[in-house]
C-alpha positions in Angstrom: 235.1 73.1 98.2 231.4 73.6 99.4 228.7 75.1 96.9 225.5 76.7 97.7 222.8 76.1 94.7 220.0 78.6 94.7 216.6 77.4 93.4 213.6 79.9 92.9 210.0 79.2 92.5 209.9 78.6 89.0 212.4 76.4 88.7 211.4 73.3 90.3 212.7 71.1 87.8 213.0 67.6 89.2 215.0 66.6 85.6 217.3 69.4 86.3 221.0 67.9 86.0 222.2 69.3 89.0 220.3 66.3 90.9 221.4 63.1 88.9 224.4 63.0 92.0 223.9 63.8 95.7 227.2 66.2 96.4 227.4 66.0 100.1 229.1 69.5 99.8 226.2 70.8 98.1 223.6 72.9 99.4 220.5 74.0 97.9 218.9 77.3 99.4 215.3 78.2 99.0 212.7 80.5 100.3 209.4 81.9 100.4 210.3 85.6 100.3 208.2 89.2 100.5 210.0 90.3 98.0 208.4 87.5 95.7 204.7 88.3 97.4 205.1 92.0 97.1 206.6 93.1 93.8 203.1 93.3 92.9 199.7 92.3 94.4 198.8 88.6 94.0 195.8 86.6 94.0 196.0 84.5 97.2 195.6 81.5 95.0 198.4 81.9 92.9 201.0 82.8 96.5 199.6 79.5 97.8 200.2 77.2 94.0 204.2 78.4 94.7 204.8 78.1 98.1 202.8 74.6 98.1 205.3 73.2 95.2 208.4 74.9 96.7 207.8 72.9 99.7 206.9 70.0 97.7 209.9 70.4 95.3 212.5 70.7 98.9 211.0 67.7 100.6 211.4 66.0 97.4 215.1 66.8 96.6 215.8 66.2 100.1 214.3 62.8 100.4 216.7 61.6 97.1 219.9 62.5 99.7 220.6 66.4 98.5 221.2 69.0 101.4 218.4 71.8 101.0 217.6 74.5 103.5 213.9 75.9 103.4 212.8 79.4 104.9 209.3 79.4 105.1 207.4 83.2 104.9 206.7 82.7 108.1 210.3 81.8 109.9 211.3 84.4 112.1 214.9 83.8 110.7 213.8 84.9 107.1 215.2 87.8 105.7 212.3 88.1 103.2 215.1 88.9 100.3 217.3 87.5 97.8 220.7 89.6 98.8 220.8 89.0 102.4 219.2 85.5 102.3 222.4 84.5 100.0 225.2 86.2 102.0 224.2 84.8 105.1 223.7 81.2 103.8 227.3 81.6 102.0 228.8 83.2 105.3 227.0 79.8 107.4 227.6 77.0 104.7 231.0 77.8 104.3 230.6 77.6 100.3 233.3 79.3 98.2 231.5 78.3 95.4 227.8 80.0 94.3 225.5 78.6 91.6 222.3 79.2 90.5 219.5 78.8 87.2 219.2 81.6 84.8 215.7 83.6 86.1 213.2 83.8 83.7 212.1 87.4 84.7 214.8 90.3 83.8 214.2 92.1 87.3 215.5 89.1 89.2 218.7 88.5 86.2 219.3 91.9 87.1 219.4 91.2 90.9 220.9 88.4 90.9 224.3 89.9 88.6 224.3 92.6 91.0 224.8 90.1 93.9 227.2 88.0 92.6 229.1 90.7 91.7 229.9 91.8 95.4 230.1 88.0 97.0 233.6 87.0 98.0 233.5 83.5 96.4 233.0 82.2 92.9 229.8 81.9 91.3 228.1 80.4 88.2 225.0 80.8 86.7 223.5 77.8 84.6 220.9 77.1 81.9 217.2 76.0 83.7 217.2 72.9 81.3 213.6 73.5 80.9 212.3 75.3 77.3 213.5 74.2 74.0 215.0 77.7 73.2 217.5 79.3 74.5 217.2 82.7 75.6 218.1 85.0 72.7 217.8 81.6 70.3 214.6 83.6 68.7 216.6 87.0 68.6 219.0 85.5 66.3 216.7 84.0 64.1 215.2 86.9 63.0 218.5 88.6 62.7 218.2 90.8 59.5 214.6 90.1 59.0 212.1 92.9 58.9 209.8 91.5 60.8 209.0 89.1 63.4 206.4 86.4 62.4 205.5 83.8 64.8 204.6 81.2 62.0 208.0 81.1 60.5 209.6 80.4 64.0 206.6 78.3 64.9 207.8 76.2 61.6 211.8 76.3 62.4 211.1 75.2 65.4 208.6 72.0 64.1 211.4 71.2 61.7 214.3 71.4 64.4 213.0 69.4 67.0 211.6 67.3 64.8 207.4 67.5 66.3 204.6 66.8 64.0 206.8 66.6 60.6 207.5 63.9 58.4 211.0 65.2 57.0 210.3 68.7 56.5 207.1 68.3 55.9 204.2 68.9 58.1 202.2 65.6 59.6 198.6 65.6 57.7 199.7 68.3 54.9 199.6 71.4 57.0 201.3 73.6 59.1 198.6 74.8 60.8 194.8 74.0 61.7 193.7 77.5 63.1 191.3 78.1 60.9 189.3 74.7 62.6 190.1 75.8 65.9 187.7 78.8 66.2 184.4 76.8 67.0 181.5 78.3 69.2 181.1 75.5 72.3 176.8 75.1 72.5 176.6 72.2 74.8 177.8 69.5 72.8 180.1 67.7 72.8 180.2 67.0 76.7 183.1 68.0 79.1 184.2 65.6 81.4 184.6 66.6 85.2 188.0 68.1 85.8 190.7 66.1 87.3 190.5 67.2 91.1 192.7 67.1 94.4 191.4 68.5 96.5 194.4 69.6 99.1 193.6 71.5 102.2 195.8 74.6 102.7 194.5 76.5 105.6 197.8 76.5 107.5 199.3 77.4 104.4 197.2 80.5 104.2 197.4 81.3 107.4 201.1 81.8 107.7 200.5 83.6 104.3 198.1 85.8 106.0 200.5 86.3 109.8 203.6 87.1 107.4 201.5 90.9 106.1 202.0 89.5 102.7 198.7 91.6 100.6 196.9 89.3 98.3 193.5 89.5 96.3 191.1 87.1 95.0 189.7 83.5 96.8 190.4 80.4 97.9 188.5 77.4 99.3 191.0 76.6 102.0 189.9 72.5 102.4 189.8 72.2 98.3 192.5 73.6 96.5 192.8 71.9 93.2 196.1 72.9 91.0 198.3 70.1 91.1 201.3 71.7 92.9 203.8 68.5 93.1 205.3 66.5 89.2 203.0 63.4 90.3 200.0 65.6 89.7 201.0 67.3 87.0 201.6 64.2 85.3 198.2 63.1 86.5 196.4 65.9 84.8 198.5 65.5 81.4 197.2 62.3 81.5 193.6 63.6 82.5 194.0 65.8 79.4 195.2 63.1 76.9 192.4 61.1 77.7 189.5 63.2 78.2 190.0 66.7 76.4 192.5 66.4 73.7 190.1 64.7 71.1 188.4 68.3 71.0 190.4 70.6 72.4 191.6 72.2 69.2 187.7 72.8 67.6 187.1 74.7 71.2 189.9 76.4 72.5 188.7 79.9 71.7 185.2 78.9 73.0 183.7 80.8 76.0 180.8 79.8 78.1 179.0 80.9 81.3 179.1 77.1 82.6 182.4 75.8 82.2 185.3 77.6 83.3 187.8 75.1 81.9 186.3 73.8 78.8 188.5 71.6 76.6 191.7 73.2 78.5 195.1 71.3 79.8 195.1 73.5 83.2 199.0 72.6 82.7 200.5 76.3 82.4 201.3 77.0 86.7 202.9 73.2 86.2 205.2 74.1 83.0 205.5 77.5 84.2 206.7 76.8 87.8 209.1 73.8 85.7 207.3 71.0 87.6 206.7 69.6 84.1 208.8 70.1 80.6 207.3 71.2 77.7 209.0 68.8 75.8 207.5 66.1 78.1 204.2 67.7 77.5 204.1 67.8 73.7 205.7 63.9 73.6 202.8 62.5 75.7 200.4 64.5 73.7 202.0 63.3 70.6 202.5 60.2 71.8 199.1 59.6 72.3 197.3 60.9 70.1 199.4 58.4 67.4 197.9 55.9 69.3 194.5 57.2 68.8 194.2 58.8 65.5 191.4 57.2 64.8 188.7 59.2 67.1 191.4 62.5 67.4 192.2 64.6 64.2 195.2 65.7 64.0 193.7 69.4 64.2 193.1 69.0 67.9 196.9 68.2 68.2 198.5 71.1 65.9 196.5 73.6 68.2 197.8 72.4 71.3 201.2 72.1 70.3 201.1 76.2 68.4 200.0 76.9 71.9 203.6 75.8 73.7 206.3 75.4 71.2 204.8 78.0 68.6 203.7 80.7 71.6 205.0 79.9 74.6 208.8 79.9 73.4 208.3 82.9 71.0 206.7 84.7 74.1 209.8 84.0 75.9 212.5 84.9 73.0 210.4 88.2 73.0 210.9 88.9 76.1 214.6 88.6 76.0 215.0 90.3 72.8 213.4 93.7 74.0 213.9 93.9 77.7 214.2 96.2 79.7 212.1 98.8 77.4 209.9 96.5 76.9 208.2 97.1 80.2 208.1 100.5 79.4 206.5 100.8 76.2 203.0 102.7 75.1 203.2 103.4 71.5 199.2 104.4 71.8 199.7 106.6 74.6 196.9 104.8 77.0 196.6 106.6 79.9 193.0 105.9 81.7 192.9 104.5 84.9 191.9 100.3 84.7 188.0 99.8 86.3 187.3 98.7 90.0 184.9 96.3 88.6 188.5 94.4 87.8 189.1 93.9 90.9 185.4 92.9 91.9 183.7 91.6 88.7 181.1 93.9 89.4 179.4 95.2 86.1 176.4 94.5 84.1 178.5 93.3 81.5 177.7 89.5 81.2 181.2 88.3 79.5 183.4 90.5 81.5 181.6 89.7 84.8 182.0 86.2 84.3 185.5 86.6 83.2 187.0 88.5 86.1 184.7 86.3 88.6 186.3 83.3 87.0 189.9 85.1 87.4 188.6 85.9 90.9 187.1 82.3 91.9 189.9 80.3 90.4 193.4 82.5 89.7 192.7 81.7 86.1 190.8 82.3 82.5 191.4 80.8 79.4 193.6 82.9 76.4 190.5 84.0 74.8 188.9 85.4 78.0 192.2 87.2 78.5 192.7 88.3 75.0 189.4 89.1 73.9 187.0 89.8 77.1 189.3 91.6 79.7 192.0 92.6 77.4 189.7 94.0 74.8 188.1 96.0 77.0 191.1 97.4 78.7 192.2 98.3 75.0 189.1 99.4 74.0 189.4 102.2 77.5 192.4 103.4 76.3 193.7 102.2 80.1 197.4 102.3 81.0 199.2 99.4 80.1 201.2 99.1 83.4 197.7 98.9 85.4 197.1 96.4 82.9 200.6 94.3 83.3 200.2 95.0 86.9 196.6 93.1 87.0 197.4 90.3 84.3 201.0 89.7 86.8 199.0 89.6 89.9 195.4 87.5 89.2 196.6 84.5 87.0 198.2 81.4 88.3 200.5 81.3 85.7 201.6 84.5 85.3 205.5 85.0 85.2 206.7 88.1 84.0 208.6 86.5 80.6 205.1 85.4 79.4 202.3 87.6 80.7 203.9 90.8 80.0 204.7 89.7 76.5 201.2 88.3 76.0 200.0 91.4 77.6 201.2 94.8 76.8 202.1 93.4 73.3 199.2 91.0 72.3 196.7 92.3 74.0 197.5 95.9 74.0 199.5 96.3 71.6 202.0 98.7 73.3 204.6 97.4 72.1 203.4 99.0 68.4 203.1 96.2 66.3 206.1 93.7 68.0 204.1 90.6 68.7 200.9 91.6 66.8 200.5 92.5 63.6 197.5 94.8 64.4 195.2 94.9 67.8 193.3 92.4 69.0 189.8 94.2 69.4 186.1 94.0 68.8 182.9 95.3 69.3 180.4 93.2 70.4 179.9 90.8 67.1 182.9 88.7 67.9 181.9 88.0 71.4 178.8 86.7 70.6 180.4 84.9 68.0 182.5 82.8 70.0 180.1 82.5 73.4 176.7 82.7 74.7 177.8 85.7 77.2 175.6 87.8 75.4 172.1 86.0 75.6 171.9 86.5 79.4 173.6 90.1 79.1 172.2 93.3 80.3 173.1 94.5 77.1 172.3 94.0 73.6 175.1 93.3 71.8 173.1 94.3 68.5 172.6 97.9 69.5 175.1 100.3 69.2 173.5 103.6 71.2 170.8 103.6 73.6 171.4 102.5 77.2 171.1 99.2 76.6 173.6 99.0 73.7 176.5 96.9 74.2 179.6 99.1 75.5 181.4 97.4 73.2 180.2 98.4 70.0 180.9 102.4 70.9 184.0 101.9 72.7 185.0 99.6 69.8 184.7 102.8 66.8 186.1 105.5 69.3 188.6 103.5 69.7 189.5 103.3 66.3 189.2 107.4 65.6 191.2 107.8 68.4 193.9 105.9 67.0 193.5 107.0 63.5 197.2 108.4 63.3 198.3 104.7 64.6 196.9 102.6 61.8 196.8 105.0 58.6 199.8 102.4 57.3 198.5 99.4 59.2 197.0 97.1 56.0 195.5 94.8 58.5 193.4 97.6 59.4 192.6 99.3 56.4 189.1 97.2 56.2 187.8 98.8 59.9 189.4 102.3 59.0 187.4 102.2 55.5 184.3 100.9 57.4 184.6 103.9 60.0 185.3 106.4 57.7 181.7 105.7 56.1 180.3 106.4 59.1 178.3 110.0 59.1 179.6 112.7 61.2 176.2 112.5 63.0 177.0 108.9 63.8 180.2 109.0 65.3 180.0 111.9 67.3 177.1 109.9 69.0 179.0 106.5 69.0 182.1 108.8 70.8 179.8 110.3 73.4 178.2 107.3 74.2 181.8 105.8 74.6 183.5 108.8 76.4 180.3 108.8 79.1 181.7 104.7 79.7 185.4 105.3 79.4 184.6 108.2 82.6 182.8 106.1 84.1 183.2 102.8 83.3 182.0 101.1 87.2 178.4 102.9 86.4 178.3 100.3 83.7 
């Protein structure tokens, strides 16, 4: 009885019980497919980060004794998709049996149901092994709630697993530290230089590039530096134990024009591709910082760990709770076309320019650049949120469908109507200069509200609210900015929604 495993590129889970025995009538299929490349437009950074740990993840299985075949983009055998590359590997292995992981993304569930459907042999699908939730886990915890709070499953899920509690207590007397976690980065305290690698990928990008696949964004072909195999994952958890974690808590929403990275793991295209667990994550960051509680606060700790088991898994239970309409979604009705200067970073705006040249230089930006910089803005033009998905899916490293379009069309743009957020994540200019130093070198003054040098923010920021009066009459999280706009004079905001109209037609001009 012969058996042909499928493994896709997220699921490159070395742990993964399917490989504690070597089967010699087990075959592992995987492959670097168009489909994958072209579902959307990538950043060139990103294509290479998968392909570079599948291949890593097959030579690895197949040095331990399993039986793996590998199409590469480029083989002229390849049939670039999932259907026919798992008939014919049935039809040539012999297998009567077919297996493979739960996807994470519902367009490739969906796919694969429809396959298995029509094969002539057995088939099974099985559990990833990777998060701590199951997939509708979250859907039945708030079964017969009224709402969905991501504290109260950020706290079941402490108490469950047993992670920063003493009984069912928090550790240090509270649940969570994010009112210390909103700190403005000015210099101090230093950042040590990032853990590097420096792998060269040319080849790699050239069969990329010979293959048609369409990408965007760059690449330094003799120094790519995500850690694409479980050795250099672990390398950089340890990195981050060791050099960040003592302050990454006080500076995680930071932003600054001279360090892309800040206090930041850079761990999410490892968790997210499965290279690393999250549990393994959270232990060694526990784990450590036990060992060191005398220079790190347990406020550093809390922050990171709300980031995966709080977020990260009530992303995910989101996801499978609302999809398919999920993806369709636009309770405010944003229709405007997203900016070329997303694609380019060019605009005069200091914080968005950096941000989208960051996105462009190095397939990533931190939660708060995404959130609050690029997603604010998009917001704030009213734009479509499937231009929006379609850009979030494409630039970032890390970006699978289960948690961008979640953090997305939900977080940031509240499409979703209130699901994931409570009320929209915008802001006119004050919060920005808040949390960064964008402003101080900006074209702009992000004092001003009308004039030509007046920060785009500030008008986009109050159009967008009396546009979306009818939205947030109920919302009591807004009822402080709604009372603040409605003491605006007539004379006032009819200036503030010209100024902001003139940008939203034209936003590249600015």
């Amino acid at each position: 009885m012969k058996t042909l495993r499928l493994i896709l590129g997220d699921q490159l889970n070395e742990n993964h019980s399917w490989f504690k025995n070597v089967d010699k009538d087990v075959t592992y299929i995987m492959a670097e497919m168009r489909q994958e490349t072209d579902y959307v437009k990538h950043h060139i950074q990103k294509v290479v980060a998968f392909f570079l740990a599948m291949r890593n993840f097959s030579e690895t299985i197949k040095s331990k004794g399993h039986q793996c075949i590998y199409l590469k983009i480029s083989d002229n055998n390849n049939p670039q998709n999932l259907k026919e590359i798992i008939k014919h590997y049935i039809e040539e292995t012999t297998a009567t049996n077919f297996e493979y992981q739960l996807p994470d993304e519902y367009r490739l569930d969906q796919q694969l149901q429809s396959i298995c459907q029509n094969l002539d042999c057995n088939y099974k699908a099985v559990e990833t092994e990777h998060f701590y939730t199951t997939r509708f886990e979250l859907k039945n915890f708030f079964s017969g709630k009224k709402q969905l709070i991501m504290e109260s499953f950020y706290r079941m899920m402490r108490k469950k697993h047993h992670i920063l509690t003493t009984g069912n207590q928090p550790e240090g007397g509270k649940w969570n530290y994010d009112h210390s976690n909103r700190k403005k980065w000015k210099g101090q305290p230093t950042i040590p230089t990032s853990k590097d690698f420096h792998n060269n990928v040319q080849h790699l990008i050239s069969e990329i590039n010979e293959s048609g696949a369409q990408t965007f964004g760059r690449i330094d072909p003799t120094n790519f530096n995500w850690p694409f195999s479980r050795k250099e994952a672990l390398a950089v958890l340890d990195y981050f134990c060791e050099n960040l974690l003592e302050h990454f808590g006080d500076f995680q929403d930071a932003l600054h024009t001279n360090e892309k990275f800040l206090f930041h793991s850079r761990l999410s295209f490892a968790m997210n591709s499965k290279i690393i667990s999250p549990k393994e994550v959270i232990d060694s960051v526990i784990a450590y910082y036990h060992d060191h509680t005398d220079t790190i606060h347990i406020s550093q700790v809390e922050g990171f760990v709300r980031q995966i088991l709080g977020w990260r898994e009530y992303m995910r239970g989101i996801y499978w709770k609302e999809m398919p309409t999920y993806s369709k979604v636009n309770e405010l009705n944003n229709t405007n076309s997203l900016p070329d200067f997303f694609w380019t970073g060019k605009t005069k705006m200091n914080c968005l320019h950096h941000a989208i040249e960051q996105s462009l230089d190095e397939a990533y930006a931190h939660h708060i650049q995404r959130l609050m910089i690029t997603g604010n803005f998009a917001l704030l033009n009213m734009t479509d949120p499937d231009q929006v998905d379609a850009w979030y899916l494409g630039i970032y490293i890390d970006a699978i469908e289960w948690v961008e379009i979640t953090n997305t069309r939900g977080m940031s743009q509240f499409a979703d109507g209130g699901i994931v957020a409570t009320k929209p994540y915008v802001s006119s200019a004050n919060y920005i200069n808040k949390m960064s130093n964008y402003c101080s070198s900006c074209h702009y003054s992000h004092t001003k509200k009308l004039g030509d040098k007046a920060c785009p923010f500030n008008a986009l920021y109050w159009n967008f609210l009396d546009e979306k009066r009818a939205h947030f009459k109920d919302n009591n999280r807004m009822a402080m900015m709604m009372s603040l706009l409605n003491k605006k004079s007539a004379e006032e905001l009819e200036a503030l929604k010209k100024r902001a109209n003139a940008i939203i037609e034209k936003p590249d001009l600015y």
